[in-house]
N, C-alpha and C positions, 0 to 999 in steps of 0.2 A: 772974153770968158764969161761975163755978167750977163751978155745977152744970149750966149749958147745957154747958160741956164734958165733962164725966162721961156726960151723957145721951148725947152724938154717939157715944163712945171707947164704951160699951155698943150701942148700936145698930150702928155699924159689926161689933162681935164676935160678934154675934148674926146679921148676916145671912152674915159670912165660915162661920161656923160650920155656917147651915143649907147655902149653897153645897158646903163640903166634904162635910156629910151624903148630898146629892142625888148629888155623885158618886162617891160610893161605890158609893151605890145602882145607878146606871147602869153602873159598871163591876163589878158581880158579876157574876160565869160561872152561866150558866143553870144551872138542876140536870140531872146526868147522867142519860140515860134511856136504855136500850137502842134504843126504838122511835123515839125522835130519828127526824125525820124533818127533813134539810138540803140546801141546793142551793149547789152551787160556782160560781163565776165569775170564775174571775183569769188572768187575760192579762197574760205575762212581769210576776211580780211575783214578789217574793224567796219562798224556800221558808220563812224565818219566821214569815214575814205571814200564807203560809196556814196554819201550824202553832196562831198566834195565835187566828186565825177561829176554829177547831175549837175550841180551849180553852174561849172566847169563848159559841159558838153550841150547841157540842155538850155542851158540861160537864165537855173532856176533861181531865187534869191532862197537860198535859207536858212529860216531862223529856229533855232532850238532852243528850251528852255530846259529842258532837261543834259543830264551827261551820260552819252552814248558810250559804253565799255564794249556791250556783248559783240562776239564776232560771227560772221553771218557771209553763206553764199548763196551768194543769186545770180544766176546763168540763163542769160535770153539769148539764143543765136539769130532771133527775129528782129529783124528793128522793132522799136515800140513806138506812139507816139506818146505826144504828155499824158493824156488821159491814161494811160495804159501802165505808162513809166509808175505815176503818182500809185495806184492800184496794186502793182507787184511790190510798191516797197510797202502798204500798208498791209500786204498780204504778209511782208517780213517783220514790221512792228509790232502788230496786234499779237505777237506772240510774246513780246517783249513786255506787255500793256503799254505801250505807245501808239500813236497816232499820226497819221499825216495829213494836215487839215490845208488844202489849198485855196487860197486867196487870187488869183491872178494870176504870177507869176510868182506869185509868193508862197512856200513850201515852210508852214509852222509845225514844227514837232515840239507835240504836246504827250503829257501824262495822258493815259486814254481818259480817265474821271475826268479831265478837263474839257478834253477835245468836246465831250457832248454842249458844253457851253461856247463850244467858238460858233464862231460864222460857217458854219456846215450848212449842205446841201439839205435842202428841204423835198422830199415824193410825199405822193397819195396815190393807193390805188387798191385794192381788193385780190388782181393777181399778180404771178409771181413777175412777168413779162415789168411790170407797174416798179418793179424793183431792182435797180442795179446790181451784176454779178461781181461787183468788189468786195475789194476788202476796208473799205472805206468808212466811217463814222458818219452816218446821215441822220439823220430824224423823217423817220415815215409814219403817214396819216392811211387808218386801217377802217374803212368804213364796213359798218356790219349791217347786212341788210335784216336779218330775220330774229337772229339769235339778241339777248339782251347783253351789250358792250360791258359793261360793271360786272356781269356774271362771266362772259366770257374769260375778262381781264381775272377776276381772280381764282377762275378754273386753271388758269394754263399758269399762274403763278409762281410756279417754281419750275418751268422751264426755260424763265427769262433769266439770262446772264448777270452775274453781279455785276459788272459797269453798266447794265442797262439802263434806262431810265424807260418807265413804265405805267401809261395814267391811260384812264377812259374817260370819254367826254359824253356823259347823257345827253347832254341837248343834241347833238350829232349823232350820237348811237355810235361814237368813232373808237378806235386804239391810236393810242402816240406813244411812237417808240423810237427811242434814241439810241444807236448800236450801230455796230458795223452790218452794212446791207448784206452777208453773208448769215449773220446771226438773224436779220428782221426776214428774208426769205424764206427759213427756217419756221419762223413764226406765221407768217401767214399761209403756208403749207396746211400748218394746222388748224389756225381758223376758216380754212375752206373748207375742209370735213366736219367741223362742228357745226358750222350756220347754213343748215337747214332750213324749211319750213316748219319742220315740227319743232325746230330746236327751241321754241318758247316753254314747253311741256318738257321735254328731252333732260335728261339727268347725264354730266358729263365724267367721268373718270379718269385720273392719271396713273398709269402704273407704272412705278423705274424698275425696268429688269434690270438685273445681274446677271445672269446665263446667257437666257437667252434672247435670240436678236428681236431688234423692236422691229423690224423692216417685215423679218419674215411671222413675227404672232401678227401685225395688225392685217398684213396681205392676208394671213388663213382668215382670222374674225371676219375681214370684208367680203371674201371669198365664200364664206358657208351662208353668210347672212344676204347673200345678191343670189345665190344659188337657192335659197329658200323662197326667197319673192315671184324669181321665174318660175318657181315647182307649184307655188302657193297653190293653185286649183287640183292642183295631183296630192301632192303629200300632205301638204299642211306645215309642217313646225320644222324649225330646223334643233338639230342637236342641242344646242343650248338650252333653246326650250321644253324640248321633249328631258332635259334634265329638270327644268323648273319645274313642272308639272308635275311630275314625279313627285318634287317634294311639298308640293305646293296644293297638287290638285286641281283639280280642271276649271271649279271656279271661285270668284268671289265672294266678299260677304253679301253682295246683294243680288248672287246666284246668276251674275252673268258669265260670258266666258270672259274672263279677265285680259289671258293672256293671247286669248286671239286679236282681243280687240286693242292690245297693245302691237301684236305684232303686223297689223292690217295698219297702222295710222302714224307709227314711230319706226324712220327704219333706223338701224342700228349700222354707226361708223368709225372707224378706228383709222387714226392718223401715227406714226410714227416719226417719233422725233429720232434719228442715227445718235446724234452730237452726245446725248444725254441718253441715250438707250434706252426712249420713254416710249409709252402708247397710250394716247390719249381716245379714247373711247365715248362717244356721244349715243345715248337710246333710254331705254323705260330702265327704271331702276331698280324693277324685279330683277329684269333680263342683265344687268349689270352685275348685280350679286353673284350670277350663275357665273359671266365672264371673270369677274373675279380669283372663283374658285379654280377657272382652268386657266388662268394665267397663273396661279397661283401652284399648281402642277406642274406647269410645261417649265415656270423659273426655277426649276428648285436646281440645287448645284449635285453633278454628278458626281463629285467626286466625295461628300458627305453620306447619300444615299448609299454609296456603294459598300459591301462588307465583306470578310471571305468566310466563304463555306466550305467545310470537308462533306465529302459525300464518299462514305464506306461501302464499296461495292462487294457483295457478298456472292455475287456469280457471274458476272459479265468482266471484260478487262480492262481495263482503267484506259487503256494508250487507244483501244477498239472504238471505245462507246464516245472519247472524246473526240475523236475524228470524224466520225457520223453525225454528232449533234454541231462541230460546228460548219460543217457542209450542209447540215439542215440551216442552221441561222442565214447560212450565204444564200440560200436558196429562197429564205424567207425575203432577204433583204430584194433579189431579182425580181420575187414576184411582186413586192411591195414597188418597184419602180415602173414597173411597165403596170398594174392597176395606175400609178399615177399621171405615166404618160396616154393612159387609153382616156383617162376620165378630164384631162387638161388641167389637173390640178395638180397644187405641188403636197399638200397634205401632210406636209413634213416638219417639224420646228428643230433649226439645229440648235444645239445647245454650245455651250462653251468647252470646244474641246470634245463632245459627244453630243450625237442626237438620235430623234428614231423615232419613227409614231410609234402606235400603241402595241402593233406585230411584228415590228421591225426590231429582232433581237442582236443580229449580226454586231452591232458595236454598242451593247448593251452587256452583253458577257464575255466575257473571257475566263479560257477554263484551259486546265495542264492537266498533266495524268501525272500520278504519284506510285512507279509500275513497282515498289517496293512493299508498302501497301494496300496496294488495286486500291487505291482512291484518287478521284476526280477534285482537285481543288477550284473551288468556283468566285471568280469577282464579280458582283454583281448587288442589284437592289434586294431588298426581302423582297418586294412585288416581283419583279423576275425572277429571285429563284423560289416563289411558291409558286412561279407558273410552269419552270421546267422540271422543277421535282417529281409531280408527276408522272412526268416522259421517263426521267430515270429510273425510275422505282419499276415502271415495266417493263423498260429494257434491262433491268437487274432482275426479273426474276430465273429461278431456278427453272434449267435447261434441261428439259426431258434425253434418259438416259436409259439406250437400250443393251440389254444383252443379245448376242447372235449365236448362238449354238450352231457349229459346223462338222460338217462329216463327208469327208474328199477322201471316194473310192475310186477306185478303178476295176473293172469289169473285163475280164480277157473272154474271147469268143472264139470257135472256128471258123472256116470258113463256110458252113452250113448256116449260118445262124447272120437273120435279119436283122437290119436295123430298126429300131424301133420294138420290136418284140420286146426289149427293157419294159420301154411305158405302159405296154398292155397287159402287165400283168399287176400295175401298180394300180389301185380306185382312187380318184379322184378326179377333181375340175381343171379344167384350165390347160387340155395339151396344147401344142403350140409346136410345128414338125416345120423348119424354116425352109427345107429344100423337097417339103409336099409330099409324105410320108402321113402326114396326121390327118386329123376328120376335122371339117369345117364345121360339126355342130360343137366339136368341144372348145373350138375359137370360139366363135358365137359366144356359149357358155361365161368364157373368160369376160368378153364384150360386157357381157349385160350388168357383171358384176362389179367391176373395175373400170370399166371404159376402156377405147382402143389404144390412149396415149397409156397406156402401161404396158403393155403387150413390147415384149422382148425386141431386139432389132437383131437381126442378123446373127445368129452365133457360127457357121461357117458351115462345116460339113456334119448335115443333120442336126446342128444346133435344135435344142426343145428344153421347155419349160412346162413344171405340170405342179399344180398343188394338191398334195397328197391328205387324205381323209382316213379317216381308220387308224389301224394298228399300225403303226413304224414298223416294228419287229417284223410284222407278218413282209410285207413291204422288202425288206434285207433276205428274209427268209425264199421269198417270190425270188429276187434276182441271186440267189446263191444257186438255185436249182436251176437256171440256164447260161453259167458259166461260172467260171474262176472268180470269186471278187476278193480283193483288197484293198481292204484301209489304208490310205496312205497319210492320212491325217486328222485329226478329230479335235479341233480347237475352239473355244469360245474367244469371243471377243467383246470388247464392253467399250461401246462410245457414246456420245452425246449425237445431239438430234444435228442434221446437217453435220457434220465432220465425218471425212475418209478413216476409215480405221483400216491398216495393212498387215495382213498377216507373210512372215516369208520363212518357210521353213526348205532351206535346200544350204548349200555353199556357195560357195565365190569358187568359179574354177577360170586356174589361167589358159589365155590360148594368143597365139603370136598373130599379131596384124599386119606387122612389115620385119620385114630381113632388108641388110645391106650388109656389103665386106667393103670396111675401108682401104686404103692405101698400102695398108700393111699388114693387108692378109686376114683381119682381125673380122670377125661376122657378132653384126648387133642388130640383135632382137625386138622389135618393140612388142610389147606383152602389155592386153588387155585382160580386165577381167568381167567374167559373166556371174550374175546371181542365177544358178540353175538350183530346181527345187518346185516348190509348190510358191506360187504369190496370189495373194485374194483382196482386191482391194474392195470392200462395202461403204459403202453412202447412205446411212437410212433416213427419212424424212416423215417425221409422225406427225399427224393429225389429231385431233381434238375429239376423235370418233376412235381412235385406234388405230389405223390403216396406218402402214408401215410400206414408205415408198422407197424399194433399196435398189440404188444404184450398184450391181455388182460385174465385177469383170477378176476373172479365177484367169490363172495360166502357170500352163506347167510343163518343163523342162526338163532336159537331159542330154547327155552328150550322146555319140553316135559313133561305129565303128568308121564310116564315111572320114572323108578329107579330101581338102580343095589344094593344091601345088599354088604358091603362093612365090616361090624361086625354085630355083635347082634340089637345094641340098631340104628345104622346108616346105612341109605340108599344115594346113590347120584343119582345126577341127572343126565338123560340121555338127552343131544345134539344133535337136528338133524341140518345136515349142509349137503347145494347143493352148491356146488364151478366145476368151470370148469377151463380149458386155452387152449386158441385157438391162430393163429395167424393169420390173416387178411391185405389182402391191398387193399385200397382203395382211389380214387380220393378225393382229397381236396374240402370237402362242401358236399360230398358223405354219405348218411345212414346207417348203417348196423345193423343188430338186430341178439342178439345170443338165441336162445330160449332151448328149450330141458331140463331144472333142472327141472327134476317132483318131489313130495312129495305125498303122502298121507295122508290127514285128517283122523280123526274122529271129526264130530261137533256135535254137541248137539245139537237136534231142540224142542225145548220148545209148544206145541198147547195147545190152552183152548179157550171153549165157552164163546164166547163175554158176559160179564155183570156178568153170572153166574162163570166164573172162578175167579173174584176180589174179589169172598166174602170170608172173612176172614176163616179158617179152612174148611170150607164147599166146599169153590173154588178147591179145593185140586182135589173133584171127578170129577170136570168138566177138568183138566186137562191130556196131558198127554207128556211124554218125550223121544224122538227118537235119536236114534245116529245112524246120517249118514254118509256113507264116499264120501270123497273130493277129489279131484287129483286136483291140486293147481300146476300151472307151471310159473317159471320165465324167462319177457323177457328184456332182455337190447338193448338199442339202445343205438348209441353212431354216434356223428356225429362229424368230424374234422374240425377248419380250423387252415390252415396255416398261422403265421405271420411272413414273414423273415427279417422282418426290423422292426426296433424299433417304428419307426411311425406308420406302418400298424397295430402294437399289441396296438397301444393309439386308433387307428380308433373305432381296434375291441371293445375294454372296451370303446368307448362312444356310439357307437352302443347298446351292450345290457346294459348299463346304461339308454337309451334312454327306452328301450323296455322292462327293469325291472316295475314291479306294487307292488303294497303292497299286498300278498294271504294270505287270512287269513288261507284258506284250502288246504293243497297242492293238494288234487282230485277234487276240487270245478270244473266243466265243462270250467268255465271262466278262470280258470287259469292253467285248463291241455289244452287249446284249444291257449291261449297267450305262453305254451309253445312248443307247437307242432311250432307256424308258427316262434319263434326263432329258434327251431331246422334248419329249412330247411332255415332260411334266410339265405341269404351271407353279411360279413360284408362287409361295405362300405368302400374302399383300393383308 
């Protein structure tokens, strides 16, 4: 029994024993190899863990002296090798201010303020190439060929990182800089634009924008300033300069040209720091001033400049004007891109959140309509909106307003009686016979006075146009003595310049479009309705000279004893309708009559012997009933005037308020003769 326990008590310490061996075995660190080839994959997991890994996987030793909390993911689906490994994790530290300073195979994680005192890699070299693309703690040696090292160093002064460590060496003309190679690349970016040949003379300047980008001011500055050098024998100065001069004058105190002789021997350069949003600027220190001034423009913050404005529109419509002005901005902003693509320049500085040259208003305004008050509220700079105020104030002004004085007769004729005989007994210019009826010297006439694009289009059967001279009266008097006439309407109308104005004097009459009988016998009607009556739609378009260009098109209406079978049980009614449209111009106060809409009657003419046809059934034989036909033509007059100011259109309405009467008849002699001499009056202005 003593010895079966001895056996267990050895067997047990035997297999504890290989247990511990085996993990040993599994927790030794690979052997270090340069060519290690490793893949990361940790998502928010403490910065230990993966320090661990690498010890673990890569064979690194190491040592920290700091304590690691923050948690951190770093994702390489690439193998890496050391060099690379070491790189991505300082690319993760240097956020932390940590460091990863390797020795061997030795991985020290240090405070970054220290790391610059470890055993760090030492460069030298002038370009970027000279420089490793890590994130790594090195010390790099910055040789300066032209420019003076000491001046360099404390030009760029405040764009070196507080861990940096930062000295010039006169004897070498050198920079020594202690930083991560990502920050010292950075740095020597910039002292390749400042160390020139001239840069012993050259005056250098640091600007830190706020708005706007350092990438995109220093590209325009080098841009204007290399496009001035190629033009040099053509134009001379570039903008900058041509702004110094201005203030400055063309020359010096000892009556040279100053500024040429700076701009022929110093060229002017701008480097951009991203990291720090700086622009470091190397040239003559006149010509710095100037750049000052328009860096000092292009930073300003948008959103401080910007104010709102009401803008009280007093004749235009708030929802109109703002639609057009900002289709104008969009059109500004199109043209401003394609001058920039024609010229290969970008010409553009974006700002923070907003940009724009100096024409490019598109995201520079923003503007609402307030259709309660017809005002325009506007966000923008005072400089932008005293540039578009202007625009507005002319688009707000007062819209010339005409009166149209109308007179739609109708004319009944026999059958004896020509067409055209109306016009010849009316004096004036401008007949116009569309189906050749008229004289080609009175076209002509029209031609010379108005030009051919006003000349009427088509108005159908004997369509004409004729502008009348002389007495009106006499005029109505001529056409009463070769037929029937009647006034069918005599209406004024009052619109603004460009706007349809519609006249409709008639009814709404119904008439059936379709029939059906349902299933049960039941018949349903659909029932349209027509506007018959007199419709005159005018369009006038005035000119600065008075000419009065009227789109007019007249049509008139009526039903017809006719009808079209449309089903069995339902007929409809047939519409006869005379419409034209012509376009005419004419002096302000000027006549014009469109005539030519013929018809054809049938009337019915009723004769019976006096006395003997009233008697009741008997009167029958002393009667009898004739149906004659009519040729019945429509004429419109229309006479204009013009009011371009608000007071002149008060004149006109107390003038024909003055010259209005009470008509009981609209054809009564007395009140087509009170409207003839309003036609031709002029208001009193």
């Amino acid at each position: 029994m003593k010895i079966d326990k001895k056996l267990y008590i050895i067997a047990a310490a035997l297999i504890s024993a290989c247990f511990c061996m085996a993990q040993a075995a599994e927790d030794k660190p690979a052997k270090f190899s340069e060519d290690v080839e490793i893949k990361l994959n940790f998502q928010d997991v403490p910065v230990a863990d993966v320090l661990d890994y690498l010890s673990q996987e890569a064979g690194f030793v190491v040592v920290s002296d700091v304590v690691l909390t923050d948690r951190v993911t770093v994702v390489s689906k690439q193998p890496l090798d050391a060099d690379e490994v070491v790189s991505l994790i300082n690319s993760v530290l240097v956020d932390m201010d940590y460091a990863a300073v390797r020795v061997g195979r030795t991985l020290k994680i240090l405070d970054i303020s220290r790391a610059k005192y470890s055993s760090i890699p030492v460069s030298s070299g002038s370009e970027l190439e000279d420089v490793p693309e890590t994130d790594e703690v090195i010390t790099h040696i910055i040789p300066i060929k032209y420019a003076d090292a000491v001046k360099v160093k404390d030009d760029i002064a405040s764009l070196i990182s507080e861990q940096a460590d930062f000295t010039s060496n006169e004897a070498s003309n050198s920079i020594i800089i202690t930083d991560t190679a990502s920050n010292i690349r950075r740095i020597v970016k910039i002292i390749q634009a400042l160390d020139t040949r001239m840069a012993s003379i050259a005056s250098v300047k640091v600007f830190n924008l706020v708005y706007a980008e350092a990438d995109n001011t220093a590209d325009l500055i080098n841009e204007v300033f290399e496009q001035d050098t190629q033009e040099e024998g053509r134009r001379g100065r570039n903008p900058f300069e041509r702004m110094m001069r201005s203030r400055m004058g063309d020359r010096d105190d000892n009556g040279s040209s100053g500024a040429g002789v700076i701009s022929q021997n110093i060229k002017v350069r701008a480097a951009a720091d991203e990291d720090t949003n700086t622009v470091v600027v190397s040239g003559p220190s006149d010509t710095l001033e100037i750049v000052a001034e328009v860096v000092e423009k292009i930073d300003k913050n948008p959103a401080e400049e910007r104010s709102f404005f009401v803008y009280k529109l007093k004749n235009a419509e708030a929802a109109n004007l703002k639609d057009v002005l900002n289709n104008l901005f969009e059109k500004m902003e199109d043209f401003n891109e394609d001058d920039r693509e024609s010229s290969g320049r970008r010409g553009n500085i974006r700002r923070g959140g907003s940009g724009s040259s100096e024409t490019d208003l598109s995201e520079e305004v923003y503007m609402e309509a307030e259709e309660d008050t017809n005002s325009l509220i506007i966000m923008t700079s005072q400089e932008n909106y005293d540039k578009i105020k202007p625009i507005i104030d002319e688009l707000d002004e007062p819209v010339p307003q005409v009166l149209i004085k109308v007179l739609i007769a109708e004319v009944a004729r026999n059958d004896d009686f020509e067409l055209g005989t109306e016009f010849s007994v009316l004096s004036g210019k401008g007949f116009v016979d569309t189906d050749g009826d008229g004289t080609a010297d009175s076209l002509q006439a029209d031609s010379e006075l108005y030009g051919t694009e006003f000349l009427p289009s088509d108005l159908g059967d004997g369509g004409a146009v004729k502008i009348l001279e002389g007495d009106l009266e006499f005029a109505f008097k001529a056409l009463s003595s070769i037929g029937e006439m009647n006034v069918l309407s005599r209406p004024y109308i009052l619109t603004s310049n460009n706007q349809t104005a519609t006249i409709n004097v008639g009814k709404e009459v119904p008439f059936i479009t379709d029939t059906r009988t349902t299933e049960t016998g039941q018949t349903i009607n659909t029932i349209q309705y027509e506007d018959i009556g007199i419709i005159l739609e005018v369009t006038p378009v005035i000119n600065d000279e008075g000419l009065v260009t009227m789109d007019i098109a007249p049509e008139i209406s009526n039903t017809t004893t006719e009808t079209v079978p449309i089903s069995e049980t339902v007929d409809a009614t047939v519409f006869s309708k005379r419409s034209s449209e012509s376009r005419v111009a004419i002096q302000d106060g000027q006549t014009i009559v469109i005539g030519g809409l013929m018809q054809d009657d049938d009337k019915e003419v009723n004769k019976k012997v006096p006395l003997l046809g009233d008697i009741p059934i008997l009167g029958e034989l002393f009667k009898s009933r004739d149906i004659q036909k009519q040729k019945t033509e429509l004429l419109i007059f229309l006479t204009p005037h013009v009011a371009d100011r608000n007071e002149n259109l008060m004149k006109i309405s107390e003038n024909e308020k003055t010259n209005s009467e009470s008509i009981s008849e609209i054809d009564s002699n007395p009140a087509l003769k009170k409207h003839i001499e309003n036609m031709q009056s002029q208001p009193k202005q």
